[in-house]
MIBA-804954 format. One record per atom (N, C-alpha, C, O): residue number from 0; atom name; x, y, z. Coordinates in steps of 0.05 Angstrom, whole numbers, plus 32768, in hexadecimal, padded with zeros to 4 digits. Example, Ala and Ser with C-alpha at 12.3 -4.5 7.8 and 13.67 -1.06 7.14 Angstrom:
BEGIN
    i  at    xx    yy    zz
    0   N  8108  7F8E  809C
    0  CA  80F6  7FA6  809C
    0   C  8108  7FBE  809C
    0   O  811D  7FBE  80A9
    1   N  8101  7FD3  808E
    1  CA  8111  7FEB  808F
    1   C  8102  8001  809D
    1   O  810C  8017  80A1
This chain:
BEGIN
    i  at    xx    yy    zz
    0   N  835B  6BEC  7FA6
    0  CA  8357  6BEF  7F89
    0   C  8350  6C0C  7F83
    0   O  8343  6C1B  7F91
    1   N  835B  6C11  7F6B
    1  CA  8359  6C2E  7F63
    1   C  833D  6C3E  7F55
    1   O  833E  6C40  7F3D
    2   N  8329  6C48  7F60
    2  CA  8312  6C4B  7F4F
    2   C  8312  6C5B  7F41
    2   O  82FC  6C60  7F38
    3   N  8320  6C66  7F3A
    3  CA  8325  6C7D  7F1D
    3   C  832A  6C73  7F07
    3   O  8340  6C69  7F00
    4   N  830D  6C75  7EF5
    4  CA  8317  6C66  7EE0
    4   C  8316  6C76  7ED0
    4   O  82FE  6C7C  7ED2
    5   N  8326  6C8D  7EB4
    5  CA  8323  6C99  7EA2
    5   C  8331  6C98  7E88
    5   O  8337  6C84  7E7B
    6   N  8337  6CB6  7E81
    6  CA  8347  6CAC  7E64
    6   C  8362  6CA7  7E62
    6   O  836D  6CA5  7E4D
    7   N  836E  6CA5  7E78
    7  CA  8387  6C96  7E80
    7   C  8389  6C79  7E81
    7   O  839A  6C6D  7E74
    8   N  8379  6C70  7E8F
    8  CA  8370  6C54  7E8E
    8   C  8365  6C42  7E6C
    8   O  836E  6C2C  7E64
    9   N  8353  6C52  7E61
    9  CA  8352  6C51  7E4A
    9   C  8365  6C56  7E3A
    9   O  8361  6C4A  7E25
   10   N  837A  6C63  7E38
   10  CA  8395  6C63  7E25
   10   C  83AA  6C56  7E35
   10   O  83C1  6C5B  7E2E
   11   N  83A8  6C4B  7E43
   11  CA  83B8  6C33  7E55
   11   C  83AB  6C1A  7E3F
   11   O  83B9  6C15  7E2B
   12   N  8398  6C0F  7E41
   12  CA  8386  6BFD  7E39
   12   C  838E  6BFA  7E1C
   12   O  8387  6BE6  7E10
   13   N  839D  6C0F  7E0F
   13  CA  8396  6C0C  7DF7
   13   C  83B2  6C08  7DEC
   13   O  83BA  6BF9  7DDA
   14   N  83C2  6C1B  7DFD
   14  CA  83ED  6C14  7DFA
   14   C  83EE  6C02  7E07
   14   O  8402  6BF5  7E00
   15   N  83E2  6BF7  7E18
   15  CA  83E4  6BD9  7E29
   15   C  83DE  6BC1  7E12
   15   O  83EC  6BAD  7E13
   16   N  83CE  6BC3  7E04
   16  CA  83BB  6BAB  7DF2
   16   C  83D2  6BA8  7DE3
   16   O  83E2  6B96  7DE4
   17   N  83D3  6BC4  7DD1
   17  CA  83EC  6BC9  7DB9
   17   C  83F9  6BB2  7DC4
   17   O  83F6  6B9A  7DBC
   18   N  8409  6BBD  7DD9
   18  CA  842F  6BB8  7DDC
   18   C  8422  6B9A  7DE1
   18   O  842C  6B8B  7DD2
   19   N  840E  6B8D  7DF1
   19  CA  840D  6B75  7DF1
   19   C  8408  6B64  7DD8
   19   O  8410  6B4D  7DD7
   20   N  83FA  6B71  7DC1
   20  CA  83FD  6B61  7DAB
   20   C  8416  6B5F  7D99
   20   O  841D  6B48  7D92
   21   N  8423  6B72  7D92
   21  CA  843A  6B7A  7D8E
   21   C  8451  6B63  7D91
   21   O  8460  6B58  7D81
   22   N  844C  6B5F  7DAF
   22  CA  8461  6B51  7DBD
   22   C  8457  6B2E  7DBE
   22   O  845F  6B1E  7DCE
   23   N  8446  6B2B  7DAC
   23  CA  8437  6B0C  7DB2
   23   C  8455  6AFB  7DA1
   23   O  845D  6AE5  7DAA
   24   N  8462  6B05  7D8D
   24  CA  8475  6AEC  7D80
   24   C  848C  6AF1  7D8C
   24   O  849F  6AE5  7D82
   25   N  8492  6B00  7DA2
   25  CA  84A7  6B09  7DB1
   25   C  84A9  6AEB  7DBC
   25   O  8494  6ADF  7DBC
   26   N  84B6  6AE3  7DC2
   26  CA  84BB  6AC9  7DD4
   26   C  84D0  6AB3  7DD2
   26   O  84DD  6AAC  7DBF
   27   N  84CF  6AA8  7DEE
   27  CA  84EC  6A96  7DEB
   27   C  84E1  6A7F  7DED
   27   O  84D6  6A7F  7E02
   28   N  84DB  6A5A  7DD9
   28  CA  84CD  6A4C  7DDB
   28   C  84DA  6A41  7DFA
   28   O  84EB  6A4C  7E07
   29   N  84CF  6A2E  7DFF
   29  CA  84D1  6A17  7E17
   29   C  84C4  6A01  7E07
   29   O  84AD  69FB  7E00
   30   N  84E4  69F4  7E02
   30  CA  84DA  69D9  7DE0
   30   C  84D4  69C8  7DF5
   30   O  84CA  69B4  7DEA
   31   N  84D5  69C6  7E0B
   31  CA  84CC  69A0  7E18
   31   C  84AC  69A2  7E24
   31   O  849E  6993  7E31
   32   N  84A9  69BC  7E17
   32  CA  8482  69BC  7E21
   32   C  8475  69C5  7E0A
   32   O  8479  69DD  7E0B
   33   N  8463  69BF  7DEE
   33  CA  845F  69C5  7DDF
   33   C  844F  69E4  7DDE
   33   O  843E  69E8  7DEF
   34   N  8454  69F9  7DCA
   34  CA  8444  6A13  7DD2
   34   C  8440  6A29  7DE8
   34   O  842D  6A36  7DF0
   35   N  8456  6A26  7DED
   35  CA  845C  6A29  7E0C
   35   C  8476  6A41  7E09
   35   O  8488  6A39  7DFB
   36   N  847A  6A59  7E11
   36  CA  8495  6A69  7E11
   36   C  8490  6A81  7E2C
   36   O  847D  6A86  7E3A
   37   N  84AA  6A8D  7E29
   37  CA  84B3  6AA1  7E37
   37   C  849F  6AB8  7E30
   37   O  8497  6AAC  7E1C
   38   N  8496  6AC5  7E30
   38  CA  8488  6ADF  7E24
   38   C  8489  6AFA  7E36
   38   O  847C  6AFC  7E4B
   39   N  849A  6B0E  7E2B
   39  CA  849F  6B2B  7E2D
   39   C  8481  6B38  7E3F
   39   O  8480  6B44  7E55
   40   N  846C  6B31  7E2E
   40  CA  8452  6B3F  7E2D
   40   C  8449  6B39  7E3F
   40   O  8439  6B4A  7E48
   41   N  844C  6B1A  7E51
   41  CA  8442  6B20  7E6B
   41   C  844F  6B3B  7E82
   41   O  8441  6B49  7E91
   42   N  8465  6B3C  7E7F
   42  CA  846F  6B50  7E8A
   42   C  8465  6B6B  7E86
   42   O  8466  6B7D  7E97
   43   N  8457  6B6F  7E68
   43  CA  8450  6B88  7E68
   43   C  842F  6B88  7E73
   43   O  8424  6B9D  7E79
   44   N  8423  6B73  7E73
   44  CA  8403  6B80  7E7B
   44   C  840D  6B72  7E99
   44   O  83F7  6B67  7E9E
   45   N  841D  6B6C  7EAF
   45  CA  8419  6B67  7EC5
   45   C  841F  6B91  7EC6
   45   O  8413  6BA3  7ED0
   46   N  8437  6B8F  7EB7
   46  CA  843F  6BB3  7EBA
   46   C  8421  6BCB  7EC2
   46   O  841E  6BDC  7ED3
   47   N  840D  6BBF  7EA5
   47  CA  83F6  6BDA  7EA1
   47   C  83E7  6BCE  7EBA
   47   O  83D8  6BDC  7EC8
   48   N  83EA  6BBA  7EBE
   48  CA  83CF  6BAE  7ED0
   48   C  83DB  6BB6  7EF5
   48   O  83CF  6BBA  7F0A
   49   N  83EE  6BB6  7EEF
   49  CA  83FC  6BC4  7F11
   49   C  83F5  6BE2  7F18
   49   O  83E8  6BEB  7F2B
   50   N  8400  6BED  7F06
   50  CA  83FE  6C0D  7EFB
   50   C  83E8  6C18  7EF9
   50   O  83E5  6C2D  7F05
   51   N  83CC  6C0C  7EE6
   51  CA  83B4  6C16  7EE8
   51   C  839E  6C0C  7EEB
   51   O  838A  6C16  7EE1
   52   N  839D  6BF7  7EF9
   52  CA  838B  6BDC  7F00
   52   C  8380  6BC5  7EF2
   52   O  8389  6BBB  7EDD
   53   N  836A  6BBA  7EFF
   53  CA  835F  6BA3  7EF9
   53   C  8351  6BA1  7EE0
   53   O  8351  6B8B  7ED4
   54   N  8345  6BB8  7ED6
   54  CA  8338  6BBE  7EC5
   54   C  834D  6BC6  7EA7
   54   O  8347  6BC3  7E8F
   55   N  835E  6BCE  7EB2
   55  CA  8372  6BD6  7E8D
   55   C  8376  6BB4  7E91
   55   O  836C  6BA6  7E7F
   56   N  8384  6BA7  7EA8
   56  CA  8397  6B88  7EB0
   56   C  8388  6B82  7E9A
   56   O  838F  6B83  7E82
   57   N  8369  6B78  7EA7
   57  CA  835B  6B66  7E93
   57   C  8355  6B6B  7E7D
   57   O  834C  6B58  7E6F
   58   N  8357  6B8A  7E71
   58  CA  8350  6B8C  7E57
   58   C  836B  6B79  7E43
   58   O  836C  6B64  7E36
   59   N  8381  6B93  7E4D
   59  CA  839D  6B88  7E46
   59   C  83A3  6B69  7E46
   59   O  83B4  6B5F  7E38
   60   N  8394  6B5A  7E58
   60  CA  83A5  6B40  7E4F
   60   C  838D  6B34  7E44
   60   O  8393  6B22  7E35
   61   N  8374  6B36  7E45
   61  CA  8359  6B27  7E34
   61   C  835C  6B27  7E13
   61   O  8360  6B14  7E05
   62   N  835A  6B47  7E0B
   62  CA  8362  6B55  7DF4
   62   C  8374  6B4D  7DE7
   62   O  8372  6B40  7DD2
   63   N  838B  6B55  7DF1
   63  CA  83A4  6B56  7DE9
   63   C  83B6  6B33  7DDC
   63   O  83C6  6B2C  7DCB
   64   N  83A7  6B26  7DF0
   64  CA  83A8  6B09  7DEB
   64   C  8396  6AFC  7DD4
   64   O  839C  6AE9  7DC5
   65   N  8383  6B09  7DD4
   65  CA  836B  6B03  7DBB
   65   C  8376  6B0F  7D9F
   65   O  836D  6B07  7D8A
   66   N  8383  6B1B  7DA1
   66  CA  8383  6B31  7D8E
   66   C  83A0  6B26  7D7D
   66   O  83A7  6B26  7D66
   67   N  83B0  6B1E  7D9B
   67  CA  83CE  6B16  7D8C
   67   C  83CB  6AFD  7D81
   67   O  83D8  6AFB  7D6C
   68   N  83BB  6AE6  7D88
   68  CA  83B2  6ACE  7D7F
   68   C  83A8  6AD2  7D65
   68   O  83AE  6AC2  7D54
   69   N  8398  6AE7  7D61
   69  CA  8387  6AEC  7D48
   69   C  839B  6AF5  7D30
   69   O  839C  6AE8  7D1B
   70   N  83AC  6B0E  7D35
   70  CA  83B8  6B08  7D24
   70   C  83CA  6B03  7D1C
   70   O  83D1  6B0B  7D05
   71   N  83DB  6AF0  7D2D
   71  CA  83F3  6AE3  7D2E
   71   C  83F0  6AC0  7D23
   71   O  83FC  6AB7  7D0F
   72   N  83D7  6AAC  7D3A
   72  CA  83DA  6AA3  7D2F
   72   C  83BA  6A91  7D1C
   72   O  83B7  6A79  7D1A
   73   N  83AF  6A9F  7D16
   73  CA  8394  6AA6  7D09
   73   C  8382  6A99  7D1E
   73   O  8372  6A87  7D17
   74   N  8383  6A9E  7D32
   74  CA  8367  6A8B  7D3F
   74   C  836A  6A92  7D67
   74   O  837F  6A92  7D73
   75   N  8356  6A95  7D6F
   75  CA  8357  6A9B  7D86
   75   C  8357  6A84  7D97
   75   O  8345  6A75  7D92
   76   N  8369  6A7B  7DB2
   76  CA  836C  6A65  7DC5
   76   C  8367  6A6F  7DDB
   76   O  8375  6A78  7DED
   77   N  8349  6A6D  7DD7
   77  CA  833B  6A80  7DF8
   77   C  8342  6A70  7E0F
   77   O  833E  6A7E  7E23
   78   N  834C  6A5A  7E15
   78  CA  8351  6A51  7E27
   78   C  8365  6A61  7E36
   78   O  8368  6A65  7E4E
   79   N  8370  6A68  7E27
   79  CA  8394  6A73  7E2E
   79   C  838D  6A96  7E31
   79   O  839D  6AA3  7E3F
   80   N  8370  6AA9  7E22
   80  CA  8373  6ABC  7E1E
   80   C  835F  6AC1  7E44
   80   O  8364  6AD7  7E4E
   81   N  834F  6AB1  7E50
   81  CA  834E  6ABB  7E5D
   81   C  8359  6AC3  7E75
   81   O  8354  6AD9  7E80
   82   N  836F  6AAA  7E83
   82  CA  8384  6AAE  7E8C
   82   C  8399  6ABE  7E95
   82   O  83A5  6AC1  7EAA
   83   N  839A  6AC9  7E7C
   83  CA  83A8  6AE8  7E7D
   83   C  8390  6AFE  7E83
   83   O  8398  6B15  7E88
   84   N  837E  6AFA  7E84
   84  CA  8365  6B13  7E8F
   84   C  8369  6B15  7EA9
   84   O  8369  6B2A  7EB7
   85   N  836E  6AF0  7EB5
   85  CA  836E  6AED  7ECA
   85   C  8388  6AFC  7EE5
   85   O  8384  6B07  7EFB
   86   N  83A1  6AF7  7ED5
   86  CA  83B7  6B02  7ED9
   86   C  83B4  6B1E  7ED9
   86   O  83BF  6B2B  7EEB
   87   N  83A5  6B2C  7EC6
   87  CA  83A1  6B4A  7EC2
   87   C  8396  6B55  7EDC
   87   O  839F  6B65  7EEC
   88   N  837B  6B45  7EDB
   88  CA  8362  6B4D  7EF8
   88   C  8379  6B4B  7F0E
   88   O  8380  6B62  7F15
   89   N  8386  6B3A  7F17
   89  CA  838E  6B33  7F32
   89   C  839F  6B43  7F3B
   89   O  839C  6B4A  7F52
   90   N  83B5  6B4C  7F2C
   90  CA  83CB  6B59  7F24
   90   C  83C8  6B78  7F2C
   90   O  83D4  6B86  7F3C
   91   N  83B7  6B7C  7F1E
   91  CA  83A6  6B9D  7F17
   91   C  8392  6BA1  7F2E
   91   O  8389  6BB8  7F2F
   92   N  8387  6B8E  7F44
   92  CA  8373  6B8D  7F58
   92   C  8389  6B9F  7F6C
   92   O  8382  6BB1  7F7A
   93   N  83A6  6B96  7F6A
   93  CA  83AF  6BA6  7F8D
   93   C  83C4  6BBE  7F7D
   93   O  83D9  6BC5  7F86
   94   N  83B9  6BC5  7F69
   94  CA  83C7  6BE3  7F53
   94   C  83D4  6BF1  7F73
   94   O  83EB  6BEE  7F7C
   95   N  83B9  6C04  7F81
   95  CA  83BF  6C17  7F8D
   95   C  83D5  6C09  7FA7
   95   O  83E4  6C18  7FB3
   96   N  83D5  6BF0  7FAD
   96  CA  83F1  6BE6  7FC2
   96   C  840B  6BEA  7FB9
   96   O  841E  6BEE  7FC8
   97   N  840A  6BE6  7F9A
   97  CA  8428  6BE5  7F91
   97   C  8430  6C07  7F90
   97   O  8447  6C0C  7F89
   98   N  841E  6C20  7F96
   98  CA  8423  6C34  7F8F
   98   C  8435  6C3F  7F7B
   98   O  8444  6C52  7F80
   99   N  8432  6C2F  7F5D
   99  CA  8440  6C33  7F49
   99   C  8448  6C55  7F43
   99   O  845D  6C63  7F43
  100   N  842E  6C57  7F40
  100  CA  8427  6C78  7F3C
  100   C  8436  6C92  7F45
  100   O  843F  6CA5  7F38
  101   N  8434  6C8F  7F5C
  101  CA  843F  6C9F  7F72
  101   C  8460  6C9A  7F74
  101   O  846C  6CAA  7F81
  102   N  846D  6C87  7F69
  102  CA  8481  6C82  7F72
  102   C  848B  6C77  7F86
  102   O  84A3  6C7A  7F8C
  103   N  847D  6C68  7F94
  103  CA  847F  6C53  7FAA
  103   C  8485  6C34  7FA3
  103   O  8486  6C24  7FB6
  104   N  8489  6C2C  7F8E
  104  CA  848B  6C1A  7F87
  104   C  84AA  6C0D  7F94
  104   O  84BA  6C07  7F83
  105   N  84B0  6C0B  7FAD
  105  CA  84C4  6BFD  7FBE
  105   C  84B8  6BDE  7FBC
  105   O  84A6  6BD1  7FB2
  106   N  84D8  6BDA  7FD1
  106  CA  84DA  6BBD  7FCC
  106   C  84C0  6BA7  7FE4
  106   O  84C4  6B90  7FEB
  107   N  84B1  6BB4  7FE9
  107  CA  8497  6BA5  7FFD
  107   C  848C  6BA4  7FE8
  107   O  8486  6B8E  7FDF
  108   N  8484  6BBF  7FD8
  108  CA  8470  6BB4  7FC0
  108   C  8473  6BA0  7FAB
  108   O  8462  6B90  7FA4
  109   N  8494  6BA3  7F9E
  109  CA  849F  6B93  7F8A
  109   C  848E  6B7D  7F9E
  109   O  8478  6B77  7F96
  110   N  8498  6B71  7FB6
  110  CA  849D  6B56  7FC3
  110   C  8477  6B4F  7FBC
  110   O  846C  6B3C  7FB0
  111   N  846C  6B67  7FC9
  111  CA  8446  6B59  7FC1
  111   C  8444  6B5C  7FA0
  111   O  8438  6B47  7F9B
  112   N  8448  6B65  7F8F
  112  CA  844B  6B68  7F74
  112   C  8450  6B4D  7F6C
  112   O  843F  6B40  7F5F
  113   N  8468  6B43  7F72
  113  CA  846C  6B2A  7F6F
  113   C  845F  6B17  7F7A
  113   O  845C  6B05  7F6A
  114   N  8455  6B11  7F92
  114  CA  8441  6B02  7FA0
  114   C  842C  6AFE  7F92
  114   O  8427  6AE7  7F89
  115   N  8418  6B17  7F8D
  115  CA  8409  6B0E  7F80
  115   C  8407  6B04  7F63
  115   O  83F4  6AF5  7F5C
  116   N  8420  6B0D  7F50
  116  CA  841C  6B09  7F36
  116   C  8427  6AE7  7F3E
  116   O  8420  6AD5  7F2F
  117   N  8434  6AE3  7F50
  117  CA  8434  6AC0  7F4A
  117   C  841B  6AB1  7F52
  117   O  8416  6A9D  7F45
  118   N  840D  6AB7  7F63
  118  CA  83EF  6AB3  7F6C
  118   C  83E3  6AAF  7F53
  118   O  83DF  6A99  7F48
  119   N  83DA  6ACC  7F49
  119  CA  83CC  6ACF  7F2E
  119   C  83D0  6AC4  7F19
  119   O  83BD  6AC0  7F09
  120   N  83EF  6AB9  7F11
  120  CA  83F7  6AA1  7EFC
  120   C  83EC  6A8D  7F07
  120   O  83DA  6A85  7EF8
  121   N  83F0  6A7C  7F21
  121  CA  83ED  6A67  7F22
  121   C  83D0  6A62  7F23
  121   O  83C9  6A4D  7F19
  122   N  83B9  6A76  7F2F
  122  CA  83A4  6A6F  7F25
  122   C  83A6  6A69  7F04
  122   O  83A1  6A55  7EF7
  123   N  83AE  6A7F  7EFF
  123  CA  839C  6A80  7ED8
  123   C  83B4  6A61  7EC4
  123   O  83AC  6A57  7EAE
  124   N  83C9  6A5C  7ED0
  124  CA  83D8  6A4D  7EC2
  124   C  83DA  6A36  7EC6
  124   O  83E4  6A28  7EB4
  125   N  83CF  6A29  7EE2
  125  CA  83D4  6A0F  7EF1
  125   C  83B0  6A03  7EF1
  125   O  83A8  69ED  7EED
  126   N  83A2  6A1D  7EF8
  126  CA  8387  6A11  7EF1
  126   C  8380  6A18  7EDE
  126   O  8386  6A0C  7EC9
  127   N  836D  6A33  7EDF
  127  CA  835F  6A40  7EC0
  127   C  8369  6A35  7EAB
  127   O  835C  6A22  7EA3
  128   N  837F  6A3B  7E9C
  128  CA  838A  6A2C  7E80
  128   C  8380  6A16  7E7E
  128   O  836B  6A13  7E71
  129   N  838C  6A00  7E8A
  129  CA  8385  69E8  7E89
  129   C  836D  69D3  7E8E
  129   O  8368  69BC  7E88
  130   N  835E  69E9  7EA0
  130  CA  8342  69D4  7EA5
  130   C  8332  69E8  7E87
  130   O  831F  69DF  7E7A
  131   N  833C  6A01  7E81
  131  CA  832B  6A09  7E6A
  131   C  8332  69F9  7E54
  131   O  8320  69F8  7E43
  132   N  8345  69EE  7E50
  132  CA  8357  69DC  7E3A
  132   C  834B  69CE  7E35
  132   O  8343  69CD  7E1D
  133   N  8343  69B7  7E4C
  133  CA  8332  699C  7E51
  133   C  831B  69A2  7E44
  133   O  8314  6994  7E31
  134   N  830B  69B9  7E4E
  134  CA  82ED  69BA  7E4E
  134   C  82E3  69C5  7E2E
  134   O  82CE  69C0  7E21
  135   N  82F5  69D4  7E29
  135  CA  82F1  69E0  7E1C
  135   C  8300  69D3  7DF7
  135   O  82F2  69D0  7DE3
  136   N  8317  69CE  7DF9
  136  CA  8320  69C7  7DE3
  136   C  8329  699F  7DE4
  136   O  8336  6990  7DD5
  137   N  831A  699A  7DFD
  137  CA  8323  6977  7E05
  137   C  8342  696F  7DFA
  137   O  8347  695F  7DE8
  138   N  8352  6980  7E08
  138  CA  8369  697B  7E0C
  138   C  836D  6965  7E1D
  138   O  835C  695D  7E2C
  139   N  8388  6959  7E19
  139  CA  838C  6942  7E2D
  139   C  839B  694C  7E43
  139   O  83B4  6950  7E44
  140   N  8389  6950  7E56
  140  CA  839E  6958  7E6C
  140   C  83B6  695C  7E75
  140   O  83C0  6972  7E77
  141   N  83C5  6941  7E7B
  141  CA  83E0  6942  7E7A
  141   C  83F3  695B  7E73
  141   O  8405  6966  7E7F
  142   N  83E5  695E  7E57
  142  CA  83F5  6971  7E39
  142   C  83EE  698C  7E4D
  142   O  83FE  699C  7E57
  143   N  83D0  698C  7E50
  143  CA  83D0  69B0  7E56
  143   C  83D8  69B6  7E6F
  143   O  83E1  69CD  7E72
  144   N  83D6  69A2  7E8A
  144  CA  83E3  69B5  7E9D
  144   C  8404  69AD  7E9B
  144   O  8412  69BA  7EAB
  145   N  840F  699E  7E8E
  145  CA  8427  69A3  7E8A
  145   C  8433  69C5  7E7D
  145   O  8446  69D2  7E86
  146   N  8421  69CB  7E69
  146  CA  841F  69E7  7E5E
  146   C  841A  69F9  7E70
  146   O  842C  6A08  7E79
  147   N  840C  69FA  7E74
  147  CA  83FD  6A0C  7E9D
  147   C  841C  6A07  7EA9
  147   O  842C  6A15  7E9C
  148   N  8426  69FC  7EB8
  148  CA  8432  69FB  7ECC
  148   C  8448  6A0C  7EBA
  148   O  8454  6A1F  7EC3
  149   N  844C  6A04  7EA1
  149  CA  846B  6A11  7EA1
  149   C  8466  6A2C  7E94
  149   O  8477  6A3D  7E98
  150   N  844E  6A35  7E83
  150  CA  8446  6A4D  7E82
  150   C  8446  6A5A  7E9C
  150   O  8449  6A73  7E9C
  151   N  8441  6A4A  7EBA
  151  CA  843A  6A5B  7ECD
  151   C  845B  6A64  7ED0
  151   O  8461  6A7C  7ED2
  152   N  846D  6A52  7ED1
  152  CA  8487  6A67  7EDC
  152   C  8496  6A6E  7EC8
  152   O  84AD  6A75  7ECD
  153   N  848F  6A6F  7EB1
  153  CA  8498  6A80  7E95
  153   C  8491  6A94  7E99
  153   O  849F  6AA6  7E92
  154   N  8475  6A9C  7EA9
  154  CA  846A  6AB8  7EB5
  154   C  846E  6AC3  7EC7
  154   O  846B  6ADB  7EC8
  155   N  8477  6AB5  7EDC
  155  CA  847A  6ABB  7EF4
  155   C  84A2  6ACC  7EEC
  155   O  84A9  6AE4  7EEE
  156   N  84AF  6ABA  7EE6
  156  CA  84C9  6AC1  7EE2
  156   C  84C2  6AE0  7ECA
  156   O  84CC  6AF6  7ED2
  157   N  84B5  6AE0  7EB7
  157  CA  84B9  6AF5  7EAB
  157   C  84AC  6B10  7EB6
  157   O  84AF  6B28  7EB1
  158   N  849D  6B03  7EC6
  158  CA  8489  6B24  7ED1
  158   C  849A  6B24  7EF0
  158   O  8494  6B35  7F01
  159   N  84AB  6B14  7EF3
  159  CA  84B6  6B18  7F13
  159   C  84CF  6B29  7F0B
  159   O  84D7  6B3C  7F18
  160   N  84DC  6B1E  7EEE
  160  CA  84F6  6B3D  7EE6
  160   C  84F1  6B4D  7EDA
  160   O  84F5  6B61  7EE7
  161   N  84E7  6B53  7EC0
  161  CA  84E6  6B60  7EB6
  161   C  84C5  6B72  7EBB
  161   O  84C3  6B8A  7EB5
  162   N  84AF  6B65  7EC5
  162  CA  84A1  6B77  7ECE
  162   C  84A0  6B87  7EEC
  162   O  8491  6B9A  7EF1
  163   N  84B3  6B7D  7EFB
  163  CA  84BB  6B8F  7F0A
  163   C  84D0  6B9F  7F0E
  163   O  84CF  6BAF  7F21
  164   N  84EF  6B9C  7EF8
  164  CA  84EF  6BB3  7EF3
  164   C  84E0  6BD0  7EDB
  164   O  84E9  6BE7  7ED8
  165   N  84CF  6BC8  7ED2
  165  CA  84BD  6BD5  7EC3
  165   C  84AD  6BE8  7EDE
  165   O  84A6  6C00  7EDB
  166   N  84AB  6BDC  7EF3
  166  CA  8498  6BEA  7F07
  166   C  84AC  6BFA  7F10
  166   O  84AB  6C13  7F0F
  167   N  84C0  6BEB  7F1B
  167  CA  84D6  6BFA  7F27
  167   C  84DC  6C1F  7F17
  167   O  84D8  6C36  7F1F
  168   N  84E4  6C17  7F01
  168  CA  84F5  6C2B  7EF3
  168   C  84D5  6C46  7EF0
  168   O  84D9  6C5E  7EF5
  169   N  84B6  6C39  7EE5
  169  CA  84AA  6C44  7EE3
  169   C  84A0  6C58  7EF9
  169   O  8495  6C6E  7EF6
  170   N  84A6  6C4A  7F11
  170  CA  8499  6C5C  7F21
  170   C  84A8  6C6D  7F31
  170   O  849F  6C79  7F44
  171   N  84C6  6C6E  7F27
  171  CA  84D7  6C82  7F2D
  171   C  84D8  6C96  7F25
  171   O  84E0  6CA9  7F32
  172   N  84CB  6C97  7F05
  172  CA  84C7  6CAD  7EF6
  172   C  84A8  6CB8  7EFF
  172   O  84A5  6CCF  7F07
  173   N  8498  6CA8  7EFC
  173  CA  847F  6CAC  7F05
  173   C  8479  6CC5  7F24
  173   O  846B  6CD9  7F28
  174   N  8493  6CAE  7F3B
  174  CA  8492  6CBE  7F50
  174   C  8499  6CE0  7F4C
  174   O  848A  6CF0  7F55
  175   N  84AE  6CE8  7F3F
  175  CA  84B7  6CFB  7F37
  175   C  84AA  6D0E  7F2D
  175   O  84A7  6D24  7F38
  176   N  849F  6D04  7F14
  176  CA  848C  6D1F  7F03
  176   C  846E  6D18  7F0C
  176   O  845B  6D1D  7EFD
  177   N  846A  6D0C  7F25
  177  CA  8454  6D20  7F33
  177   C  8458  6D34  7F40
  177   O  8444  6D41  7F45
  178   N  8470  6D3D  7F49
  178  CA  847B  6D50  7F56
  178   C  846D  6D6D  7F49
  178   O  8461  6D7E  7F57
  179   N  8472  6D70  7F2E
  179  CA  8464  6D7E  7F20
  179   C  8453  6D8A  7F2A
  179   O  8443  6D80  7F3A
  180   N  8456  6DAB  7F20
  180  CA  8432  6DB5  7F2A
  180   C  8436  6DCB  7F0E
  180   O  8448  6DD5  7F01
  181   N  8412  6DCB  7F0F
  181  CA  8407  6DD8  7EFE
  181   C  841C  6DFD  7EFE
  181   O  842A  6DFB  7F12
  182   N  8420  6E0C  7EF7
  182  CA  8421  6E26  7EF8
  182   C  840A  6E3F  7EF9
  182   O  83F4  6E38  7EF2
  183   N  840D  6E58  7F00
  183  CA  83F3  6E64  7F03
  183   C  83FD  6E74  7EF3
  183   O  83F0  6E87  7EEB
């Protein structure tokens, strides 16, 4: 894990939140599970949370999820908002393996990139959601881990293409203009 935390990380945190609220009505439903869709935006905070850790991850998907609920659809479903913190932390914990930064981002990393982000769904989508569902809003079971399970590979499929080529392409450029050096 990367211990540099500054004002990079902080304006990560903050174009990370954006583009995740932004992107909350972005989506493709999945009509045979009620409230349930495809969503762009996981792809983009698995993106900030790879790139600059655990700490933007969880802001970006805590935040960003609170925030798009709030004003999309007037009311916050913390069950669901912490989940995505969860996905953020886990995701953003092995930042410095995927060597986004540097331009290392090959296909061993994509392969753990993906490892863990299905790990990190299936905690927050198969359990977290749904026992928070129960406890919290006395949902009837059945209903919410049916929601969980297919939220988990509505996530898993969208952060397995499109957030890894987001890593891919990013850290080609990334690798590149570190090359850069100051002038005297």
């Amino acid at each position: 894990m990367d211990k540099k935390f500054g004002i990079k990380e902080v304006v990560a945190m903050g174009i990370g939140t954006a583009l995740f609220v932004v992107l909350t009505n972005v989506q493709i439903p999945v009509f045979f599970v009620p409230n349930t869709s495809l969503q762009p935006r996981m792809a983009v905070l698995a993106f900030f949370a790879a790139v600059f850790g655990p700490i933007v991850g969880g802001v970006v998907g805590l935040l960003g999820h609170a925030l798009g609920d709030a004003l999309f659809y007037g009311g916050v479903w913390w069950s669901w908002v912490f989940p995505e913190g969860v996905v953020g932390i886990a995701v953003g914990f092995f930042a410095a393996k995927y060597a986004v930064k540097e331009g290392g981002f090959n296909t061993k990393s994509c392969i753990l990139f993906n490892v863990i982000q299905v790990v990190a769904n299936a905690v927050a989508w198969i359990v977290v959601a749904p026992v928070l569902d129960i406890l919290v809003y006395s949902e009837p079971a059945n209903k919410v881990f049916a929601q969980g399970a297919v939220a988990f590979v509505c996530n898993i499929v969208i952060i397995g293409i499109l957030g890894s080529i987001l890593l891919t392409v990013y850290s080609k450029v990334a690798g590149k203009s570190s090359d850069l050096k100051a002038e005297d």
